[in-house]
N, C-alpha and C positions, 0 to 999 in steps of 0.2 A: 537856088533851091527849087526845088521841084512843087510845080504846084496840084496841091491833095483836091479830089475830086469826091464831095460830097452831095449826098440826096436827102432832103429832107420832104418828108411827105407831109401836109398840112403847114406847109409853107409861107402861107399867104396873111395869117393873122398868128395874135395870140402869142406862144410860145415859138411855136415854128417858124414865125417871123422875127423875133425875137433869137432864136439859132441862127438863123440865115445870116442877120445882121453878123453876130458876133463872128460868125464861121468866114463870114468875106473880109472882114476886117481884119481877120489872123490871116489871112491871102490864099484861102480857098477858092474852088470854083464851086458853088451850090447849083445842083439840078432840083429843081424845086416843083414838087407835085401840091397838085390843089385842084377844088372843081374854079376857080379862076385865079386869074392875075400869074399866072408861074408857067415854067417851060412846058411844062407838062400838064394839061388841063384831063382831068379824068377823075370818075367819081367810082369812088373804091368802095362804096355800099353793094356794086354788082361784078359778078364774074368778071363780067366782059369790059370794065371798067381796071379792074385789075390787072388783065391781059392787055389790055393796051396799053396802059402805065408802063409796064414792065418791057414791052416793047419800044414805046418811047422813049426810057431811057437807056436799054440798052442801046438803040440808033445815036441818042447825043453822047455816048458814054464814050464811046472810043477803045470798045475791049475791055475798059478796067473802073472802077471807082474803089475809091479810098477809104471812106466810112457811108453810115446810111441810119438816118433817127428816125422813125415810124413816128411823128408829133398827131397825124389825121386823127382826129377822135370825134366823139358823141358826149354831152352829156344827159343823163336822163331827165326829163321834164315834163311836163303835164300832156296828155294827149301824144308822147312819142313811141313809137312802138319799138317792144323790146329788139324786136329781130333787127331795127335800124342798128343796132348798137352791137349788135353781135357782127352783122355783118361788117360794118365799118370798125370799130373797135380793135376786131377779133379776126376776122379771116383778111383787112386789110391792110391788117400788122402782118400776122405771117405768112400771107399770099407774097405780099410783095418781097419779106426776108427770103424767103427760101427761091423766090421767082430772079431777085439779084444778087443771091450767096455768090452762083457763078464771075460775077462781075467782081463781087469783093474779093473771091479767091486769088484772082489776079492782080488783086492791088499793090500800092506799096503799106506794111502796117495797118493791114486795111482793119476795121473795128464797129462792128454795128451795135446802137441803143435803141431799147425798146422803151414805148413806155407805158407803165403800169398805173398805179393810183395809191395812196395812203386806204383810200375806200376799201381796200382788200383785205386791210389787215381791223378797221378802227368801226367799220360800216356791220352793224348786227345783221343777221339773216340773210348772206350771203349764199343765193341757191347752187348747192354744189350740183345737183343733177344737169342744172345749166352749165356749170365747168367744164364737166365729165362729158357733156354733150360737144363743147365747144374743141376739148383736145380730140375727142375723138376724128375730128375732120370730117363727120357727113354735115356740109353745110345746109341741106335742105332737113335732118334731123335737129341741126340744131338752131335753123330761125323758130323752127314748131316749138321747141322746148321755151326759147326765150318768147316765146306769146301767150306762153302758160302763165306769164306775169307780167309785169310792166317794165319800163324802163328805168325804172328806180333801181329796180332790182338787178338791172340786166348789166346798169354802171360797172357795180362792181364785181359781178360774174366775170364779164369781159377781160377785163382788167389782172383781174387772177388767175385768167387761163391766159393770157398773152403773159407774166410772170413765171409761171409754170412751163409753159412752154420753153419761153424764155432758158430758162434753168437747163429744161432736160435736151435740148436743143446742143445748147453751148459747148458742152466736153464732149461732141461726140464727133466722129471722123471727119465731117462735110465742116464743121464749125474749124472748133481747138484743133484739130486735127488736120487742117488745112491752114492753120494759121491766122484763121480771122477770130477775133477777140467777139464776146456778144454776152452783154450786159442788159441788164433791165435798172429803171428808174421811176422812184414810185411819188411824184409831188403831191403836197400835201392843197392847201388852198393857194391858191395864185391869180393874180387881177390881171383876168381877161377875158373878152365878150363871151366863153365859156360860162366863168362864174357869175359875171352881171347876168346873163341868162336866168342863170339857178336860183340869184336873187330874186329873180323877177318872177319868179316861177309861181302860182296861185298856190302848192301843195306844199314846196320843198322852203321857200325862198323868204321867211320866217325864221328858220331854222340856220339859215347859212353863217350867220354871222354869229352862230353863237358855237361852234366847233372854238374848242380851247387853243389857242397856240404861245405857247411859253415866250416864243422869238419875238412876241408882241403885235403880231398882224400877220393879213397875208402878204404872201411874196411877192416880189415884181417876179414878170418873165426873165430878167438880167439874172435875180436869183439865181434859176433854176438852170439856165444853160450854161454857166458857167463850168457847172458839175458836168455836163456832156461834153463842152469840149474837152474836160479834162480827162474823160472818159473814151475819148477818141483818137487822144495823144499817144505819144509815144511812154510817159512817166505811168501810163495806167496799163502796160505791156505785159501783168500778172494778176490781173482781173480778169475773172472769166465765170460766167454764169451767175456774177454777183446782182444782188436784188439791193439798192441800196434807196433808201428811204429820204426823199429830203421834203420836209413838209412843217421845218419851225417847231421839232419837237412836240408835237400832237399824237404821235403813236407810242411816242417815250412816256409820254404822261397819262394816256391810258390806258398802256396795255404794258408796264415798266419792266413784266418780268413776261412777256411776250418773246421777245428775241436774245439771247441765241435761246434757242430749244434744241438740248440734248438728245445724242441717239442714241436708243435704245435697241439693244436686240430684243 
């Protein structure tokens, strides 16, 4: 068997360490981005961090990779600024998709996951002008917009325009139309130096422990990637631009007639 060549960005802790494991254990080869410990050390807050990423791994790639999970994230916390979140979030999710679409194109079944947040759908006051700022792609329009507020805010902005993107991205020629599969996944609370952070946080971290989750707790990172490789496989080969929710039943239970939302002409 031929062995699948995956990138996992944010690599090195957390969830995306967490993917790595699992993803080498099923007999992957993981290119692993992070600002350390990974093949590829590069901090995807800036352009040019970006640009290099994306050239270090197309140099280890060999022509082609397989799949690619955008894991690098921010969570909002006291004193961080929104624009961190935006940048990293948001332009270092789909700087980097659409910077190695080329690479996936050429894979075998190649499949890229995004990842979003439960925050998007469950988290009140969601500033859409910071969405609308973040699809639009002026990256210098839209750090100014996310410093119109804070990083609280900026969580779950990011997270909904990396979803949306996600979405309008996936059925269109370069994507579904070249063959590569591209999904989004939206976790809900999950234990790790992310959410210990949040906990620890002076404004937020009060609060953290008291989001409902019916499943009975938060999730391990085991939880959660399971659903990515499954999303990366071959069984998930009629998935495309799905947004799928895994967070313990928390967005079922407060928002129960939230999804599906019928269209309307």
């Amino acid at each position: 068997m031929t062995t699948r060549t995956t990138v996992i960005t944010g690599s090195a802790s957390g969830m995306g360490a967490a993917n790595r494991r699992r993803l080498e254990a099923e007999g992957h080869r993981v290119i692993g981005v992070d600002v350390h410990d990974a093949e590829v050390v590069a901090d995807l807050s800036t352009a040019d961090g970006r640009r290099d990423a994306i050239a270090a791994v197309t140099e280890l790639a060999g022509g082609s990779i397989d799949g690619l999970v955008t894991w690098a994230g921010l969570a909002g916390l006291t004193g961080r600024p929104g624009r961190l979140l935006a940048a990293v979030n948001y332009f270092g999710t789909v700087e980097l998709m659409e910077g190695l679409r080329p690479l996936l194109a050429a894979g075998d079944q190649p499949a890229a996951v995004a990842i979003s947040s439960n925050s998007t759908t469950i988290q009140p006051g969601v500033p859409m002008d910071l969405v609308d700022a973040l699809l639009a792609g002026d990256e210098e329009a839209a750090l100014a917009e996310a410093d119109l507020g804070d990083s609280f805010a900026a969580y779950p902005a990011s997270k909904l325009a990396v979803a949306r993107w996600c979405r309008r991205a996936a059925v269109t020629d370069e994507w579904a139309g070249a063959g590569i599969r591209l999904n989004a996944i939206a976790p809900g609370a999950v234990e790790t130096p992310l959410l210990a952070a949040s906990r620890a946080d002076e404004t937020v971290g009060s609060f953290i422990d008291q989001l409902p989750i019916p499943a009975g707790g938060p999730a391990s990172p085991e939880d959660i990637v399971g659903v990515v490789s499954f999303l990366l496989g071959p069984d998930a080969r009629f998935l495309v631009g799905s947004f799928v929710v895994v967070d313990g039943g928390s967005d079922a239970l407060i928002r129960p007639d939230g999804m599906p939302v019928p269209f309307v002409l």
